[in-house]
N, C-alpha and C positions, 0 to 999 in steps of 0.2 A: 295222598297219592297224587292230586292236582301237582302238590308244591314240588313233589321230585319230578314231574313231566318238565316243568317248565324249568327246574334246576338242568334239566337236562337238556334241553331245547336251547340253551340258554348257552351252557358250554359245547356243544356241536357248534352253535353262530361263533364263538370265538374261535375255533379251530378254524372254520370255513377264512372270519377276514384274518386271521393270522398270517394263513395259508397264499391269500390273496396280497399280502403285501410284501412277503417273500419273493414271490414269480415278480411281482413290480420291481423289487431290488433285483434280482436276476439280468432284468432286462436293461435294468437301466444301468447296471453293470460294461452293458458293450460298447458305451460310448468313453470308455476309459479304461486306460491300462493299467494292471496291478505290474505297483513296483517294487514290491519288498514280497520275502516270503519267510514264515517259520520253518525253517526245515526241522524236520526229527529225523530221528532213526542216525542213517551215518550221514551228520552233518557237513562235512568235509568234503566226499566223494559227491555227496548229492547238488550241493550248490556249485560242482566247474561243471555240472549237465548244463550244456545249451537249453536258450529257452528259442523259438522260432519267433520272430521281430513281430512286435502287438501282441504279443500274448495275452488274453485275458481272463477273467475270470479264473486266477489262478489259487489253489486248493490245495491243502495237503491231508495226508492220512498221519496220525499219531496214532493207530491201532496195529501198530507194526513193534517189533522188539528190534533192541537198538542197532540191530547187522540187516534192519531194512530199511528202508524207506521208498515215497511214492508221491508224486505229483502229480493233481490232472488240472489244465488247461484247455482253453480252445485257442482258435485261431483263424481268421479270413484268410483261407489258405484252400489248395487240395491238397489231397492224403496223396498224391504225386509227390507235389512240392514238399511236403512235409519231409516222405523219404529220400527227397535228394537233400534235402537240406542235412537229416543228421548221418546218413550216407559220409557224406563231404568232412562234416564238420568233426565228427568222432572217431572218424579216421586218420584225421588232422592231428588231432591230440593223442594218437596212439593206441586208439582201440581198436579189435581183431572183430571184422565182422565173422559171426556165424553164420548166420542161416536170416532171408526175408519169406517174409508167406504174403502171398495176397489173396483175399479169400472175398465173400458172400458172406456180411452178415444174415443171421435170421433168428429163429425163435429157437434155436440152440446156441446161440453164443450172443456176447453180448451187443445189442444194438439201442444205441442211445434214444435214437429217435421214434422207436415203437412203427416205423414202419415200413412196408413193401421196399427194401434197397435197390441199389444198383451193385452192376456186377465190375467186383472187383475196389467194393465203397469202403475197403480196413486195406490195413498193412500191420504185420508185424515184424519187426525189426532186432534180431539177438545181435548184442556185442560182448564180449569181454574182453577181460584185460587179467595178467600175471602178473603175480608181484614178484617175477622170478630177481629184479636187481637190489632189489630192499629185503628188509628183516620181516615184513609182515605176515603172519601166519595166516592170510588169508588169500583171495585172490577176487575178483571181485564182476558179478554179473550183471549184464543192463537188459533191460527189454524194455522197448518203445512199441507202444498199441496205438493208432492213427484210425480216424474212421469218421467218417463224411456224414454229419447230422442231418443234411437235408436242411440248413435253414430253418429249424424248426422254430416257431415264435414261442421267444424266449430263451431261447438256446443263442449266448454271445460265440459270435465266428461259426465257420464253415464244416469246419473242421475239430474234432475232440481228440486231445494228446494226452497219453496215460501215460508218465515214467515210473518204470520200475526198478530200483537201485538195490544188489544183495550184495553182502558177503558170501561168500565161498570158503569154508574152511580147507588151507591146505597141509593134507594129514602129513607132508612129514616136518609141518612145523606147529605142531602142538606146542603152546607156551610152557615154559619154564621160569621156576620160583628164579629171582635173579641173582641168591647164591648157591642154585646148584652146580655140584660137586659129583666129580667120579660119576660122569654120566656116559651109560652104558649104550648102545643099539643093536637093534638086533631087526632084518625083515625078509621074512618068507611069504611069497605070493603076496596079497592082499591082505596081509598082519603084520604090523607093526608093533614092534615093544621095544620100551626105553625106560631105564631107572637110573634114578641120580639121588644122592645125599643132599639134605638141606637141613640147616640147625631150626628152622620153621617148624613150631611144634605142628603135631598129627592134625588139631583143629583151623588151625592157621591155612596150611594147606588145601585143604576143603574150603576154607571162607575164599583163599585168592580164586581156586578154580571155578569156584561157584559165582564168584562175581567176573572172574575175566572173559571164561569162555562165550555164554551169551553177546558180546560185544562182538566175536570174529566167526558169529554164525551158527553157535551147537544151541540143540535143546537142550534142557537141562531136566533127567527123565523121573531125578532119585538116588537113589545107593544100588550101587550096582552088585550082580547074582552069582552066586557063584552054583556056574552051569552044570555042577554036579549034582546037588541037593536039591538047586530052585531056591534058598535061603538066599536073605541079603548077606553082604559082605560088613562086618563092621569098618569104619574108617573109609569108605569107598564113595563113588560118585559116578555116573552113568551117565554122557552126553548123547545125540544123536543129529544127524540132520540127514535131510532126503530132497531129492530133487524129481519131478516128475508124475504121471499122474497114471489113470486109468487105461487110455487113451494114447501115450505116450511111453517113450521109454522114461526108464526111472532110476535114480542113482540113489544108495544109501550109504551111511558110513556111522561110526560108532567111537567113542573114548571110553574108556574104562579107568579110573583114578584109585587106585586103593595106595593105602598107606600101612609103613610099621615101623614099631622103633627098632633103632639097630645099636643103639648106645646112650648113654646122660648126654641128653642134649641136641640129642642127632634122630631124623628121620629117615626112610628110605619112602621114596617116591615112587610105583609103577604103573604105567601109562600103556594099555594096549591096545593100539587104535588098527580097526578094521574096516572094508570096505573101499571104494571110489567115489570121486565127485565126477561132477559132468565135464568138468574143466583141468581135469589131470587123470 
């Protein structure tokens, strides 16, 4: 019994100075600049994000699937300056503001520094952007979160910057296999439907959707139902994405993938995608 106490007492002390030379790297973090960064998720869009000049202590999230991604930094700045700066700057490069909030953090929303704020200590910032002059089936949403640490010791800069980088699926460019054929449309209200021929046999089909879609923002739910029975569909596949929350308005939207053969060699493809996004 002694011998598991002190087993124990033994690894709590190594959490504790673990613990303690972390917050030491932290700090000693402020006195220099991160100059490189791993981006994940969509590494393309996410690396032409401005970064605000000194950025430090720069971080990324890889718990994102590959139509997101997300940076947080700080910076000896205000959350003023902060929003003039990507104000300016992502305007510059063609992005459509939304909507700025400036609010009070507290013990409902997030605040970095655990304590008593000031009024008006965040900003949030929506941009997006179309891909209405390219081919890309998506479109693509930004959020910037800005919020005044207080100086807290050990917290590098003034200021905490969270970017948030999505995809936006836009439904009426649902990808297609690249030889399809005798492709049909058809759309009433808030439903879309499209079928095309492809020599891509039935499982083929399934593996491109099942690998492309997640990249231009869908969930990927399973084989999709047929609404009559509640049974799965054989040869089918089921996307989804949603935008918004409890609190907020909320946008949904849906793919629907089934497959059949229509001759030796040949597939028929049917895609019926419903709902809106926030951005179309």
């Amino acid at each position: 019994m002694k011998r598991r106490s002190v087993i124990l007492l033994i690894s709590v002390a190594v959490v504790i100075v673990a613990g303690y030379f972390i917050q030491m790297s932290l700090a000693a973090s402020r006195t220099s600049s991160a100059v490189s960064v791993s981006y994940v998720g969509i590494v393309t869009e996410l690396s032409k994000v401005p970064l605000y000049s000194g950025a430090l202590l720069i971080e990324k999230d890889d718990s994102y699937p590959r139509a997101e991604g997300s940076i947080l930094y700080y910076v000896d700045a205000s959350v003023k300056d902060v929003e003039a700066f990507y104000t300016d700057q992502l305007t510059s490069l063609h992005w459509q503001s939304d909507w700025v909030e400036h609010r009070r953090a507290d013990s409902d929303s997030v605040n970095l520094n655990w304590q008593t704020p000031k009024l008006d200590d965040t900003a949030s910032l929506h941009f997006s952007r179309l891909n209405d002059e390219g081919d890309e089936p998506y479109d693509l949403s930004l959020l910037i979160d800005a919020e005044d640490t207080g100086n807290v010791k050990g917290t590098p800069g003034s200021t905490s910057v969270i970017i948030y980088l999505a995809r936006v699926p836009n439904l009426s460019r649902v990808p297609l296999l690249p030889d399809a054929s005798e492709i049909k449309k058809a759309e009433r209200g808030q439903t879309r439907t499209l079928e095309y021929i492809t020599a891509t046999t039935a499982n083929g089909v399934l593996d491109y959707y099942t690998d492309v879609m997640p990249k231009y923002g869908w969930r990927h739910d399973g084989p999709a139902l047929d609404l009559a029975t509640g049974q799965t569909l054989p040869g089918s596949l089921l996307f989804s994405w949603g935008y918004g929350g409890v609190d907020t308005e909320s946008w949904e939207a849906n793919v629907q993938v089934t497959t059949e053969p229509v001759s030796i060699g040949l597939v028929k493809v049917n895609l019926r995608v419903t709902g809106k996004t926030n951005l179309r």
